[in-house]
C-alpha positions as CSV (number, residue, x, y, z in Angstrom):
1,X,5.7,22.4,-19.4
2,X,8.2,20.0,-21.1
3,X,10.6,23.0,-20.6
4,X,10.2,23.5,-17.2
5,X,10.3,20.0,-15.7
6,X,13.0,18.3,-18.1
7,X,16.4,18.3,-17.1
8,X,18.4,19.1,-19.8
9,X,17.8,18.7,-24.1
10,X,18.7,14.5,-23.7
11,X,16.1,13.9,-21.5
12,X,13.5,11.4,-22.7
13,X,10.3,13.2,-21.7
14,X,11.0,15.3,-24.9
15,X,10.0,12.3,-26.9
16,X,6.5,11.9,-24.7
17,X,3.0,13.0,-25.7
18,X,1.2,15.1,-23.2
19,X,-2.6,14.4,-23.5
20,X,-4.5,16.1,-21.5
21,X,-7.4,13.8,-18.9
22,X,-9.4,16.7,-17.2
23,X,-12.4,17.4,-18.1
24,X,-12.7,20.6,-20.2
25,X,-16.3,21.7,-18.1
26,X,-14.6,23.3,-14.9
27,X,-16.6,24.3,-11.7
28,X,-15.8,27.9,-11.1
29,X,-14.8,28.5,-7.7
30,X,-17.1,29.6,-5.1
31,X,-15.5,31.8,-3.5
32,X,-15.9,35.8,-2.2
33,X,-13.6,38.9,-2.8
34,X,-12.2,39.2,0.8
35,X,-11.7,35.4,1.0
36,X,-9.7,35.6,-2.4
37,X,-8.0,38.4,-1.3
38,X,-6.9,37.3,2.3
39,X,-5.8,34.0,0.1
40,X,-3.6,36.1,-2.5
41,X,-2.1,38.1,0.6
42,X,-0.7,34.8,2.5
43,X,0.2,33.3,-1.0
44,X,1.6,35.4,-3.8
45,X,5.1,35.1,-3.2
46,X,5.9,39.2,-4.5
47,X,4.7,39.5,-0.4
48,X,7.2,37.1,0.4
49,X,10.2,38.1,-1.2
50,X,9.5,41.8,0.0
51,X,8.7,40.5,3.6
52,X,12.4,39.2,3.3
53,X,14.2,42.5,2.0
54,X,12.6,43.9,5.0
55,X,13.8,41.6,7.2
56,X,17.6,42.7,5.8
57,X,16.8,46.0,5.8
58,X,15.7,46.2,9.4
59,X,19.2,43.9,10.4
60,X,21.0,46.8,8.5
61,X,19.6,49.5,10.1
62,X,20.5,48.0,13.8
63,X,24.4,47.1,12.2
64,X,24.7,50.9,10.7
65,X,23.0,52.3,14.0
66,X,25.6,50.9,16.1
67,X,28.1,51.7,14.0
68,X,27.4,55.3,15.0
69,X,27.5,54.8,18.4
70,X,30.9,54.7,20.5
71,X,32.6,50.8,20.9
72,X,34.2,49.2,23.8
73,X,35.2,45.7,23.7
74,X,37.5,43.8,26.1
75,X,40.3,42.2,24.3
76,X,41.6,38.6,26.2
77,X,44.4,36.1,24.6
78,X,46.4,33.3,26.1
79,X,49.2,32.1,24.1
80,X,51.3,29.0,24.3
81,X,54.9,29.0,23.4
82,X,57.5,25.6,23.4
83,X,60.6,27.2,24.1
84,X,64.0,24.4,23.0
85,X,67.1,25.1,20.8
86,X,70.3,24.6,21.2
87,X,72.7,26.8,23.4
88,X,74.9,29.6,21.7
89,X,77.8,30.5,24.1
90,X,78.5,34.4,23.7
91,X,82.1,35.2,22.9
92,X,83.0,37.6,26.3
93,X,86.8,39.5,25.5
94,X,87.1,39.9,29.1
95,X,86.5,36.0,29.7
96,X,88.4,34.7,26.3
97,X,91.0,37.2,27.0
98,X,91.9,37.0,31.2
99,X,95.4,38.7,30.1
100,X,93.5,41.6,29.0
101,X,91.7,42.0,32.3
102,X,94.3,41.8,34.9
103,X,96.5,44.2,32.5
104,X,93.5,47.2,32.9
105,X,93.3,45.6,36.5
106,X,97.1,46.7,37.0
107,X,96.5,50.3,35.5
108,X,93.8,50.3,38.1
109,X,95.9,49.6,40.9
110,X,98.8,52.2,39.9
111,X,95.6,54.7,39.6
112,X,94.8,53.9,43.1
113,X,98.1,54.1,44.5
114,X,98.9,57.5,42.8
115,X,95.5,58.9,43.8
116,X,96.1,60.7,47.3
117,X,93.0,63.1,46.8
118,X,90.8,62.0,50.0
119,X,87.6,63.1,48.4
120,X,88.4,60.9,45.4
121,X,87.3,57.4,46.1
122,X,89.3,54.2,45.0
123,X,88.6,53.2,41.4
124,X,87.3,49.2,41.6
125,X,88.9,46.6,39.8
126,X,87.2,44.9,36.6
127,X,86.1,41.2,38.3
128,X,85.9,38.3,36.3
129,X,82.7,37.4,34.5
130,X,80.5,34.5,35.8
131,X,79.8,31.7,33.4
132,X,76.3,31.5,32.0
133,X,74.6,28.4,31.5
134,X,71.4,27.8,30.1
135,X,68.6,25.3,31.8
136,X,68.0,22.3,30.6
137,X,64.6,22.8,30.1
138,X,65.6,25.4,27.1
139,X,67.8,22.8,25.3
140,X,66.7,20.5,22.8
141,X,64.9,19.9,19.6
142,X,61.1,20.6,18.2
143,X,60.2,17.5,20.5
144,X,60.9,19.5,23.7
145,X,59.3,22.7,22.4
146,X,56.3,20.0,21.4
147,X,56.3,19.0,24.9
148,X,56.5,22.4,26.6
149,X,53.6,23.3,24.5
150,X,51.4,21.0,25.7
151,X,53.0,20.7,29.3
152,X,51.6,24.9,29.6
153,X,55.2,25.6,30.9
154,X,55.5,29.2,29.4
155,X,52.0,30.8,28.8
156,X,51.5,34.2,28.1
157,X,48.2,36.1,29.0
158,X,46.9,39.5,27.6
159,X,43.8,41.6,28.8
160,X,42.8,44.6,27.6
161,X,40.0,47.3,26.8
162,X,39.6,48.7,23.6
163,X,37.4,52.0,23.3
164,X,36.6,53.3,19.8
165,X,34.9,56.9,19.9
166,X,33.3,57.6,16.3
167,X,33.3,61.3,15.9
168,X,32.1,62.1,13.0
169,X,31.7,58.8,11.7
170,X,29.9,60.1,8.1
171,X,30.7,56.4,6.6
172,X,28.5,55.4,9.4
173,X,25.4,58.1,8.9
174,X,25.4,57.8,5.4
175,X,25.4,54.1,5.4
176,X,22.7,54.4,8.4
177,X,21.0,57.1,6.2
178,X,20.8,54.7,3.0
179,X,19.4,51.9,5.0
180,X,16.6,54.1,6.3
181,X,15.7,55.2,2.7
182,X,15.7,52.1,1.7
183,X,13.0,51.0,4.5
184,X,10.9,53.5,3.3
185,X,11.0,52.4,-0.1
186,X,10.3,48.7,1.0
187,X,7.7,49.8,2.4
188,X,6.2,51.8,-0.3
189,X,6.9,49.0,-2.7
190,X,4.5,46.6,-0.3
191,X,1.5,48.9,-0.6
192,X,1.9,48.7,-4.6
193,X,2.4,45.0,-4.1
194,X,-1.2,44.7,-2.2
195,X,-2.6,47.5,-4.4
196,X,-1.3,45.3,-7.5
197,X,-2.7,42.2,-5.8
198,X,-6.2,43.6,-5.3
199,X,-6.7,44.4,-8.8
200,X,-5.6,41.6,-9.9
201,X,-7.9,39.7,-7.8
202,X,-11.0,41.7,-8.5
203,X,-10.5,41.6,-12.1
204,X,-10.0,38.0,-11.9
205,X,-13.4,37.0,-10.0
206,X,-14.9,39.7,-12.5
207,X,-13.4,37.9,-15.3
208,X,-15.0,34.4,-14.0
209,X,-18.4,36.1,-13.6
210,X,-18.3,37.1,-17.0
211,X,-17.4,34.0,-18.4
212,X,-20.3,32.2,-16.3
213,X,-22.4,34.2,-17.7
214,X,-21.4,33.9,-21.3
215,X,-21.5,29.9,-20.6
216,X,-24.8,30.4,-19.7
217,X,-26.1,32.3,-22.7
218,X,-24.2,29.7,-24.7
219,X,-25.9,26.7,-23.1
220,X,-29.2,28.2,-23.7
221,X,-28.8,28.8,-27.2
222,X,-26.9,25.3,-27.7
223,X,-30.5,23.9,-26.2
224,X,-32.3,26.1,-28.6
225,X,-30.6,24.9,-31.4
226,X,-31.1,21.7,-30.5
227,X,-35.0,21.9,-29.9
228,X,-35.1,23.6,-33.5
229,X,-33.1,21.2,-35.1
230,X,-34.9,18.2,-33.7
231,X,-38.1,19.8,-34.5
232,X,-36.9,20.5,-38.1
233,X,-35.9,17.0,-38.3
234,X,-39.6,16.1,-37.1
235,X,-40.8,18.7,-39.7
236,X,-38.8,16.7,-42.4
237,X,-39.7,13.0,-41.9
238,X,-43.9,15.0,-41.9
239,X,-43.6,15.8,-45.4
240,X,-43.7,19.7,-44.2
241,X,-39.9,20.6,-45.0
242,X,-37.0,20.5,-47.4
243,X,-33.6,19.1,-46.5
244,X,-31.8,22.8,-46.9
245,X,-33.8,23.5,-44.0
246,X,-32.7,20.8,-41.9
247,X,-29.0,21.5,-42.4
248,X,-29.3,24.7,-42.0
249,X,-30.7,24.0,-38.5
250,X,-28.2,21.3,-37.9
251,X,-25.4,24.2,-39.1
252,X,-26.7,26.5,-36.5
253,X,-26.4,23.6,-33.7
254,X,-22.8,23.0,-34.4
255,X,-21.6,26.9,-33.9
256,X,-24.1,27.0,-30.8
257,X,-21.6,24.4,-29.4
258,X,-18.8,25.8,-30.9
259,X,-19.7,28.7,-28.7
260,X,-20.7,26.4,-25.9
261,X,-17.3,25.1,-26.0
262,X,-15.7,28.3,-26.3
263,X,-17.2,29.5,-23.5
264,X,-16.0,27.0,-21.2
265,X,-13.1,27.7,-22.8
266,X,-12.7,31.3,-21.6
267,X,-14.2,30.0,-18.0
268,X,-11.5,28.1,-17.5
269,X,-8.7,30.2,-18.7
270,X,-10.7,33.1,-15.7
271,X,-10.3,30.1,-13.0
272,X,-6.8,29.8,-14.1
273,X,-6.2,33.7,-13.7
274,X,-8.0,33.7,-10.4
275,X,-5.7,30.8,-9.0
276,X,-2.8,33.0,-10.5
277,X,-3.9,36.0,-8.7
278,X,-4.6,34.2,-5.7
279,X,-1.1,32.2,-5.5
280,X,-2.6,28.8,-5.0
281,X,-2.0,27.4,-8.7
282,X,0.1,24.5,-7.6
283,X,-2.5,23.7,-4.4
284,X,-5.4,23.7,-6.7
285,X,-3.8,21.8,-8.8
286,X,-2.7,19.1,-6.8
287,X,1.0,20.4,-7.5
288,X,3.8,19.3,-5.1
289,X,6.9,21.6,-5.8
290,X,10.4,19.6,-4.3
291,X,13.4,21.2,-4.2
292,X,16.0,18.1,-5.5
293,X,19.5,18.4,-3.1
């Protein structure tokens, strides 16, 4: 007991005495088989912790099951982009070079002039290049991109549909296939549970009636004993007995309640089983169980 409520090996209830303040004559429960075993069926927490493996195992089954079956889903994003830097002019050899252009310009013209083919048409002239600028809005540092950002000046949208067709998904059917089995075995491992439960609630109210019935006998032969040793005693202070007789008498009263006790004994170790077998130990108890966060 110290062991399962101390914290760790420097607590001080390892130093503490446990003495014990019920009374060692227990009341057996009165109480019938299907009542006891409707009680160890909501209780015993084997039930419970199968109930939840189930619970899994049936979430699995619908995951693996769909997992079989073909997928569409409809993709959507929306993007936000701050677009700022600063501007890089492009080196253009037509525009850094204007010599270079009206020289192939020239060629161009003596082309033209010699060409007197009238199916030919005129060859056109290379023009100068525009200058590019870039907007204002593009120029700057991460401050303008911060403030594009948040301004939703350049954002970018994407819808789609995605279709995934599973043919011969085997991952998937085995995995499904698994799950299944392991249902089944749940399931087979819940009727052992009851079955397990049931005997172990019929052996226990067996094992109580026993022990009542032992107690019984006990008590009748403790009053026996008594009777014989008081009328030994009687026998004694008449003059019509020896003192052998008398302690033998009075040794024969002490095992009687020896056996008296032992009885009780073995009648409360058959309550305990029944409250085992029944799962209401701690309620029976007065228990409260507290999970410390």
């Amino acid at each position: 007991m110290k062991n399962l409520i101390a914290e760790s090996k420097n607590d001080s209830l390892w130093s503490f005495s446990i003495v014990p303040t019920d009374a060692v004559d227990l009341d057996a429960p009165n109480t019938t088989l299907p009542e006891a075993l409707d009680a160890a069926l909501a209780n015993r927490p084997e039930l419970d912790s199968n109930e939840v493996q189930r619970d899994i195992n049936q979430i699995d089954q619908r995951f693996f099951r769909e997992q079989t079956k073909p997928q569409v889903d409809l993709v959507a994003t929306y993007n936000l982009a701050g677009l700022a830097g600063t501007p890089n002019d492009a080196i253009n050899p037509f525009n850094s070079n204007d010599t270079s252009r009206q020289k192939i310009n020239e060629v161009i013209d003596r082309l033209n002039a010699t060409n007197t083919s009238p199916t030919l048409p005129p060859i056109t002239q290379i023009p100068p290049m525009p200058v590019q600028t870039v907007p204002s809005s593009l120029t700057g540092g991460n401050f303008s991109s911060l403030t594009d950002i948040f301004a939703n000046r350049y954002p970018t949208y994407r819808v789609g549909v995605q279709i995934n067709l599973p043919f011969a998904s085997r991952a998937a059917k085995a995995q499904l296939g698994r799950s299944l089995v392991e249902g089944e075995r749940l399931a087979t491992q819940r009727e052992q549970i009851e079955q397990i439960i049931q005997v172990d609630v019929r052996n226990a109210l067996q094992s109580i009636r026993t022990a009542e019935a032992r107690l019984r006998s006990a008590a009748i032969s403790r009053e026996n004993s008594e009777k014989q040793y008081a009328s030994e005693q009687r026998k004694l202070d008449a003059g019509q007995s020896d003192v052998y007789k008398v302690l033998e008498r009075q040794t024969a009263l002490t095992t009687a309640r020896s056996n008296e006790l032992r009885a009780q004994t073995e009648l409360n170790k058959a309550i305990a089983e029944l409250q085992r077998a029944t799962g209401n130990s701690l309620k029976a108890n007065n228990v409260e169980a507290r999970l410390r966060k």
